[in-house]
Structure formats: C-alpha cells, structure tokens
C-alpha positions as CSV (number, residue, x, y, z in Angstrom):
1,X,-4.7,12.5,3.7
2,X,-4.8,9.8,1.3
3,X,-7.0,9.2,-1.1
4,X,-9.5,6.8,0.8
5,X,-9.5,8.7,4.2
6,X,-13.0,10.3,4.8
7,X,-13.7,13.4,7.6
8,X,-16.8,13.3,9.0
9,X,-19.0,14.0,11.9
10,X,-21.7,12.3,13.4
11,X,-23.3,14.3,16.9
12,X,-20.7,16.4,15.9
13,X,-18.2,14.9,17.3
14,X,-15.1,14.8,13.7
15,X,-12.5,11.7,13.3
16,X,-11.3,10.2,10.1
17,X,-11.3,7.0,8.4
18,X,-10.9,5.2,5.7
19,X,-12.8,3.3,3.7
20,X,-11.9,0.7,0.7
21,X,-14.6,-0.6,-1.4
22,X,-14.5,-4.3,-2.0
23,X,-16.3,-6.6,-5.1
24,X,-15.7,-10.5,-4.2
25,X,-14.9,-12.2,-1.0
26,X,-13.3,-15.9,-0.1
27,X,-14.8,-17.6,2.8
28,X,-12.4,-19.9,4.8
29,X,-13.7,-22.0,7.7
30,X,-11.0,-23.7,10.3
31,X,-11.4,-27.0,12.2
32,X,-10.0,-28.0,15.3
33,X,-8.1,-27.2,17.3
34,X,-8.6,-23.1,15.9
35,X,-12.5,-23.7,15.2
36,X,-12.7,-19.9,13.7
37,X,-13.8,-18.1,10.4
38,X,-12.1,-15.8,8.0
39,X,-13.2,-13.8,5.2
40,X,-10.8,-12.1,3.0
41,X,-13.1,-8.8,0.8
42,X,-11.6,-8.0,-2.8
43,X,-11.2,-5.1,-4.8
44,X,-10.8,-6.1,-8.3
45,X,-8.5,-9.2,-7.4
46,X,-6.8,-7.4,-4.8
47,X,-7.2,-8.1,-1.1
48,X,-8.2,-5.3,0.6
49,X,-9.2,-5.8,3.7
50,X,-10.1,-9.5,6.2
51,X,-12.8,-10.2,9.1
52,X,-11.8,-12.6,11.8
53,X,-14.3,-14.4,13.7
54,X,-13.6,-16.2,16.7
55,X,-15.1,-16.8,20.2
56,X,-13.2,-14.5,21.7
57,X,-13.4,-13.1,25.5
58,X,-12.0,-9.9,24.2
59,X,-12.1,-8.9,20.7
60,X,-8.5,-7.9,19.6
61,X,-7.6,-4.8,18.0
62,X,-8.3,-3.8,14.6
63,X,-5.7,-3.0,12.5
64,X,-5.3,-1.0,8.8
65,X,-2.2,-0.3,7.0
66,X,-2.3,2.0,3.7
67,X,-4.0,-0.8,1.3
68,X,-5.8,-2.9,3.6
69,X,-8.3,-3.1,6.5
70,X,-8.1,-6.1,8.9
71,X,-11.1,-6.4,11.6
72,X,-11.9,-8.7,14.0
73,X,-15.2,-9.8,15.0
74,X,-17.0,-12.0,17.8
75,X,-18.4,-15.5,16.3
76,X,-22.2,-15.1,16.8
77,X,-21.7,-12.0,14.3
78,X,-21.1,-14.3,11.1
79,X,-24.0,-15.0,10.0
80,X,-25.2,-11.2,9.6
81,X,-21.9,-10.3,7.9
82,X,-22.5,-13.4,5.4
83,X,-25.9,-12.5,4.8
84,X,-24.5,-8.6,4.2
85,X,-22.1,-10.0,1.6
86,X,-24.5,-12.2,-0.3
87,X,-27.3,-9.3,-0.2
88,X,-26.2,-5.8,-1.0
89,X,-23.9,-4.1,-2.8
90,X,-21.7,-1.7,-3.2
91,X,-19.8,-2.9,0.5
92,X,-17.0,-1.5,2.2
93,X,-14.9,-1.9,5.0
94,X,-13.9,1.0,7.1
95,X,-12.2,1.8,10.3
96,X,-11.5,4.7,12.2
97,X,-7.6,5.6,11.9
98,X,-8.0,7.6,15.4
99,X,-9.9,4.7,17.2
100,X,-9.4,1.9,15.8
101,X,-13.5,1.0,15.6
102,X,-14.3,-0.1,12.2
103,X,-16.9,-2.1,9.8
104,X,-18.8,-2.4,6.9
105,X,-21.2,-0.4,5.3
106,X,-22.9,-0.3,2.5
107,X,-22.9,3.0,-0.1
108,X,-24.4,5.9,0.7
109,X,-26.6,5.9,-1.9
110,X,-29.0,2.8,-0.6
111,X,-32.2,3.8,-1.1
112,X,-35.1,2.9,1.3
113,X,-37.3,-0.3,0.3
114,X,-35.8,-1.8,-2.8
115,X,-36.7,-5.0,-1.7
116,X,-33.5,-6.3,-2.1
C-alpha cells in the first residue's frame, strides 16, 4: 500500500483510502458560458488534490491517481467547503480507492469546543 492509503472500519464494514494533507488553496471562479468553481488544495507548493463545483444533474466520478485527489461536488456545497478552508486546520482530502466516495476532513486530533 502506499504510504498515504489508510484501512479502516466504520460499522465494521473495512475499505481503504487515501488521504493527502493539504496547506494552501487557490480559488478560481468561471463566467459564462461554464459558470462553475474550482479549488486546487496544496501541499507545500504542490498540488495535491482539486474540488469541482458545478450544477450538475449527476455528480461525476471522482477520480485519484498516486499524487493527487480530484473530487467533484454539487454547487450549493461551496460555501461550506470555503468556510472549511478558511476555518480549520490541519485539512485533507481523501477518497475511497474501492468506491470512489471521497472528501475532506479535518485531523483526527480536533478537539471538541475550541472555539475556533
């Protein structure tokens, strides 16, 4: 398994993932005629993973390859990921190398109520 791939098991059912910390992200906002949003997430200058956002019917696959995490999000979902990005930290991007389901988390060591 590589170094970033992660077993665990939640109501005991086990899959792996990965997961790639990131430090810095670039927001990019599209007008007409594509009208969607983009976020590329950094890990020390070096992209490692994007969110799409987009009004879309169906949401498309997410995707990985070995360095980087690409996943793809309905519009009305922005404003939480922003407000995720500005307000905690350490983030990560994950996804589910078996399924395909991913997202972003924060550290496992969050504590409860520090008012952040």
């Amino acid at each position: 398994m590589p170094g970033n791939t992660y077993l665990i098991s939640p109501a005991l059912s086990y899959f792996y993932y990965m997961r790639l910390e990131f430090d810095s992200y670039q927001l990019f906002f599209y007008a007409k005629p594509y009208q969607h949003r983009f976020i590329q997430l950094f890990h020390e200058d070096k992209q490692v993973g994007s969110l799409t956002f987009d009004d879309y019917q169906a949401v498309p696959e997410n995707t990985a390859s070995d360095d980087s995490i690409n996943l793809k999000f309905h519009e009305s979902d922005y404003r939480d990921i922003v407000d995720l990005l500005r307000n905690e930290a350490p983030l990560f991007i994950w996804i589910n190398t078996d399924n395909g389901i991913g997202g972003l988390s924060t550290s496992p060591d969050e504590f409860v109520g520090e008012a952040e």
